[in-house]
N, C-alpha and C positions, 0 to 999 in steps of 0.2 A: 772437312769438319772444322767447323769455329767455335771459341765462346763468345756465347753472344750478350751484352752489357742487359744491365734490365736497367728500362725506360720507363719515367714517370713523367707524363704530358701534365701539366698541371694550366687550369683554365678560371681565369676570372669571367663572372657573368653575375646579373643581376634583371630581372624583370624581364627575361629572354623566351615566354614561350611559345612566340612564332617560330622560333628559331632553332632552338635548345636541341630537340631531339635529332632533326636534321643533319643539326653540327656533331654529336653525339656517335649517332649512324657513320659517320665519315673517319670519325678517328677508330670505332671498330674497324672499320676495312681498311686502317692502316695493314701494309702487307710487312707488320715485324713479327716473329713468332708470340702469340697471345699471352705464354705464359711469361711473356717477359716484357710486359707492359702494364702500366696501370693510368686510368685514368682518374686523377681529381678535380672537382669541377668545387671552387669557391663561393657559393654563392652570396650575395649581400643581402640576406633577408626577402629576397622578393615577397612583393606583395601581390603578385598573377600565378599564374599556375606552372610556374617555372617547379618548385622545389618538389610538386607532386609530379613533375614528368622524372626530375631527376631520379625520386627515389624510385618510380617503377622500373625503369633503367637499371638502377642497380641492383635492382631484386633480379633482372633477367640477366646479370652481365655483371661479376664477382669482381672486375676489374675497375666498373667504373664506382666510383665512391662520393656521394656531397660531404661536403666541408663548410659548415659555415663559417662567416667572415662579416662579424657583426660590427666593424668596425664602417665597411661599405665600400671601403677605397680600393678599387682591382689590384693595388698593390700589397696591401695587407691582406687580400686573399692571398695571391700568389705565396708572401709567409706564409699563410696558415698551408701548404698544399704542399711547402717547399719541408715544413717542419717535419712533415708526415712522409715524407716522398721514401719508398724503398729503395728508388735505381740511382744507379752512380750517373746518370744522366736525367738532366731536367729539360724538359722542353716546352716553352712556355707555347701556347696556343691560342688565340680570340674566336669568339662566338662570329663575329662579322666579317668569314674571311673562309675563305676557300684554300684547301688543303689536297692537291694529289694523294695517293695512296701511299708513293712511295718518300713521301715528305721525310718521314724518322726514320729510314732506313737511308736517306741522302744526309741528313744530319749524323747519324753517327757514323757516317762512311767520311766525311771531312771531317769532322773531331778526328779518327783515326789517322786519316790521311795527314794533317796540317799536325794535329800535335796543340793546337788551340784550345781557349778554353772556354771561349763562346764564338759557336757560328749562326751562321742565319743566309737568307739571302736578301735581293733586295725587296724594296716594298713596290710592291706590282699595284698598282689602283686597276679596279673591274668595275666595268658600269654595268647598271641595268637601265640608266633614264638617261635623255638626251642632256641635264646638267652634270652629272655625274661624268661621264663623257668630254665634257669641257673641261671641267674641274682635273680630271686624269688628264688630259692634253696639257694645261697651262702648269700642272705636278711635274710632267714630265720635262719642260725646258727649265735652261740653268737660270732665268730670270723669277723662277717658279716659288722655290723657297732658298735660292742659292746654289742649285747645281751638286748638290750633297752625293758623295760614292754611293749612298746605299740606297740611292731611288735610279741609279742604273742599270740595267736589268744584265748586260753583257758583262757587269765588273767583276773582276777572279782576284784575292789577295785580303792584305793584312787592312785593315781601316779601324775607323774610332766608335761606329756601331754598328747593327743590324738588326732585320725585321725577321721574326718576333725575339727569336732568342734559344740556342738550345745547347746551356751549360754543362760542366762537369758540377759534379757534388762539391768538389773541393772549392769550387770558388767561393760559394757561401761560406765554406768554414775558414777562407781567410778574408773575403775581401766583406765576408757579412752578406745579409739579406739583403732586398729593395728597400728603399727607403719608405716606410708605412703610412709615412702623412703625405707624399707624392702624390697629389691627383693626376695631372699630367708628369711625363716627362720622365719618369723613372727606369726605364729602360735605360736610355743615353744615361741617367746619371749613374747607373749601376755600373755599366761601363766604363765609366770616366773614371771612377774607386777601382775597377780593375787594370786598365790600361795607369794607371797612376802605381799599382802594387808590384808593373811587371806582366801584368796576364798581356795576353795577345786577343783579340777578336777578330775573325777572318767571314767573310764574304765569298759566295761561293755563287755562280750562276745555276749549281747543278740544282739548287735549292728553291725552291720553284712553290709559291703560295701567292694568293691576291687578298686585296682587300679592298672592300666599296669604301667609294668618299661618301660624305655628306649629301643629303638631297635636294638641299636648299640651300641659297646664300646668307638666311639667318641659322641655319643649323652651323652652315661652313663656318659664317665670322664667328660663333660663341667656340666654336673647336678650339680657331687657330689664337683666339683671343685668349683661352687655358691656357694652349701648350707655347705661348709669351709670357703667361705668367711662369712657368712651368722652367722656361729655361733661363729668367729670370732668378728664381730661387735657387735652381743649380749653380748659375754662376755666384749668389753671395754665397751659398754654402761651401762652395771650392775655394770663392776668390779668382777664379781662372775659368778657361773654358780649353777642351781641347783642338778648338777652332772656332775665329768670331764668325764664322757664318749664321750662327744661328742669332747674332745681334744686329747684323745686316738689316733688317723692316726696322727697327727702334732706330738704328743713325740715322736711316734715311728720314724717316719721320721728325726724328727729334730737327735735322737739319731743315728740310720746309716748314716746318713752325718757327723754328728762328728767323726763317727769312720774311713768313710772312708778320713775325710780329715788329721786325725790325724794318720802320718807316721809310729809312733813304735805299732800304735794298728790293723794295716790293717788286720793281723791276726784276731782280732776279729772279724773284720767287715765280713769275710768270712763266719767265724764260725756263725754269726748271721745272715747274708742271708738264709746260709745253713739251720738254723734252722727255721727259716721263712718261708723258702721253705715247708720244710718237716712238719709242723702245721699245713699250709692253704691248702698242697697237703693230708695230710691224712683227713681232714675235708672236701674237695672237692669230697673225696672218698665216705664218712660218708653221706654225704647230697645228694651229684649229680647223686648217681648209681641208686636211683628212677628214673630218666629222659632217662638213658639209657649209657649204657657204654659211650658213642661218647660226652654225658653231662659233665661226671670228668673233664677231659682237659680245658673244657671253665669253667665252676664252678673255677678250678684252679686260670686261667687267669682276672677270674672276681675280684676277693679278693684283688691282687694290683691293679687293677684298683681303686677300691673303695677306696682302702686308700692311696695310692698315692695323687688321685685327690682330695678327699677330703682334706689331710694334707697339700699339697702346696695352696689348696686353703685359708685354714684357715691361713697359714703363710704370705700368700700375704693380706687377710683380715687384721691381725695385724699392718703392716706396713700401708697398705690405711688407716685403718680408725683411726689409732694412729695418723696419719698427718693430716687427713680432717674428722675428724666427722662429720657425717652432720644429726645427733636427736636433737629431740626436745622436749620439754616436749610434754605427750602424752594429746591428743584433747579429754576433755569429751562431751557424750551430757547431754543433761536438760531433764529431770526426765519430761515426758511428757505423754499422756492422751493414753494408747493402745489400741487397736481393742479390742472388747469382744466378748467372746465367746459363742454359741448359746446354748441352752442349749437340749443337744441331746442324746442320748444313742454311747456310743464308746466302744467298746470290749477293754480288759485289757490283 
């Protein structure tokens, strides 16, 4: 016999309702004891029929609750879900991602085990379409977005984030909320205010969820063009980063625009295409011929996309938010009385 923590899943969504219920269905058959779960789902005002699935949902199921989150940002939902959260455990969750049953039950099995104060695992990409598919191949090599710990799917230990996120209460009450104007990026930077106060964030393989990329290579470039502005504003916000990986697409970039704008080097700029070329085209080979010869070409084609989009995004982030900051010191809450938990038999 154990006691068992009460968990609160808390979910940003907006305009989700292909989706909504599905997703919904899945965290009910979470296998943690029911009465020590709750689910809040933020929504951004949808204007589909998302808030009328929510609420019949939670007329059938006492646990799941909407929260509006009028401000629209998935991160100022998560405030609003995080304000409200009963459990000493927060577990953040997306609409567009796929969750085993045993997902919060391996989450708060490494918070106990590690002693951490946010874990997660890695970020696993699942396709349904043949881009998708590529897109997850060319994620998966270190040329992809840098070779990052927590897009390794076998990595066990201490690192600087994880995918999606599943805190203690307490970290909000010292290290504060997500940052509310974050469109992109707020997870890593939540982290960065933790790993910077002392906290720990651990990585676990046992931790097991996916999530679809993008369907399109105008979908993919507007993403990864956010989430450059995204860690662009984290860096002026810090001043620092806890690794320049994530400014990797911006040198590279900013460096072939010097070359090519500089007259006597254009020679090099060639030779460095060339080489460019011939890295991402041998590693397209290396990764994409699983998917099927017809994969290499788009795996190719995937790799500038990624760092294009992402490097201009981040260079345009510099300039926005050098001129208009717009953070704030980050919102704690108050160290307040949490759900307890029942005292039940739970498998380990």
């Amino acid at each position: 016999m154990s006691s068992v923590p009460f968990v609160t899943i808390a979910v940003p969504c907006r305009d989700e309702e292909g989706y909504i219920e599905a997703f919904i269905r899945s965290l009910q058959a979470q296998d943690w004891p029911s009465d020590c779960l709750e689910i809040l789902v933020a929504d951004g005002m949808s204007m589909d029929a998302t808030r009328e699935i929510l609420a019949r949902l939670a007329a059938e199921d006492a646990r799941v609750r909407l929260v509006d989150n009028h401000a629209r940002i998935q991160a100022a939902g998560l405030n609003e879900c995080i304000r409200r959260a009963r459990g000493e455990i927060v577990v953040r969750m997306d609409v567009h991602a796929d969750y085993p049953s045993d997902f919060v039950r391996q989450c708060v099995a490494v918070l106990e085990r590690t002693g951490a104060d946010n874990v997660g695992g890695a970020a696993r990409p699942k396709a349904r379409s043949f881009f998708q598919r590529c897109v997850a191949a060319a994620l998966r090599s270190p040329l992809g977005m840098g070779g990052s710990r927590y897009r390794k799917e076998d990595e066990e230990g201490w690192v600087e984030s994880v995918w999606p996120g599943a805190f203690r209460r307490s970290v909000f009450e010292r290290v504060g909320l997500f940052d509310p104007r974050a469109v992109t990026n707020e997870d890593a930077e939540l982290n960065q205010r933790l790993v910077d106060a002392g906290g720990r964030v651990y990585m676990s393989r046992d931790i097991v969820s996916h999530y679809y990329p993008r369907e399109s290579a105008r979908a993919l470039a507007k993403q990864y063009f956010k989430y450059g502005q995204g860690r662009a504003r984290t860096l002026l916000k810090h001043r620092r980063f806890l690794s320049w990986r994530p400014a990797l697409p911006f040198l590279w970039l900013l460096g072939e625009t010097a070359l090519a704008a500089t007259s006597p080097w254009q020679p090099l700029f060639s030779w460095s295409l060339a080489a460019y070329a011939l890295a991402t085209g041998a590693e397209a080979v290396r990764v994409g011929r699983r998917e099927g010869a017809l994969a290499v070409p788009v795996v190719w084609a995937v790799f500038p996309i990624l760092h294009v989009s992402h490097g201009a995004g981040f260079a345009t982030g510099l300039v926005r938010y050098a001129l208009m900051p717009d953070w704030a010191p980050a919102e704690k809450i108050a160290p307040t009385p949490v759900a307890t938990g029942t005292r039940v038999a739970v498998a380990r």
